[in-house]
N, C-alpha and C positions, 0 to 999 in steps of 0.2 A: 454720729452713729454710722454712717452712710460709709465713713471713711476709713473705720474697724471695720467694719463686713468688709469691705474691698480686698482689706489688707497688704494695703501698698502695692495692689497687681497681684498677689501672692496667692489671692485668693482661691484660685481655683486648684491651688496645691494645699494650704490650708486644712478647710473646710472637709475633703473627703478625707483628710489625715484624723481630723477629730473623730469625726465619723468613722471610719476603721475601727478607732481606737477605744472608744465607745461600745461598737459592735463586738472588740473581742471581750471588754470588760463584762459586759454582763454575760456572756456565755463563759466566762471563767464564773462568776456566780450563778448563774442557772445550771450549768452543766453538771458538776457535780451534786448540785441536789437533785436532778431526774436522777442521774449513774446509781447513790444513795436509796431512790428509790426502787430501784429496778433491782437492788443487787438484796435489798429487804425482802421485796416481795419472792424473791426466788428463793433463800435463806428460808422463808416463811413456807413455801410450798414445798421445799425439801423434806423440813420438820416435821411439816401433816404426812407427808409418803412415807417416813420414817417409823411414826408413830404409828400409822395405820397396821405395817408389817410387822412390828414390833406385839402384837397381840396376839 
């Protein structure tokens, strides 16, 4: 095990590579569901201003 983590020396190029890569992974899945919900609730507070003048 000792000599996977190491990674033949490589390791300290590696490991922050996975890491990176990891990091953009889930803010490709988080990102656009906050963006989704940000762009709702403003769609949604449009509709009520709309409505309101619309009376």
């Amino acid at each position: 095990m000792s000599e996977f983590l190491h990674m033949g020396g490589y390791a300290a190029y590696v490991w922050p590579s996975y890491g990176l890569a990891l990091v953009i992974l889930v803010y490709n899945l988080i990102g656009p569901l906050a963006q989704h919900r940000r762009l709702r609730a403003a769609i949604l507070r449009k509709a009520r201003r709309a409505g309101r003048h619309a009376r």
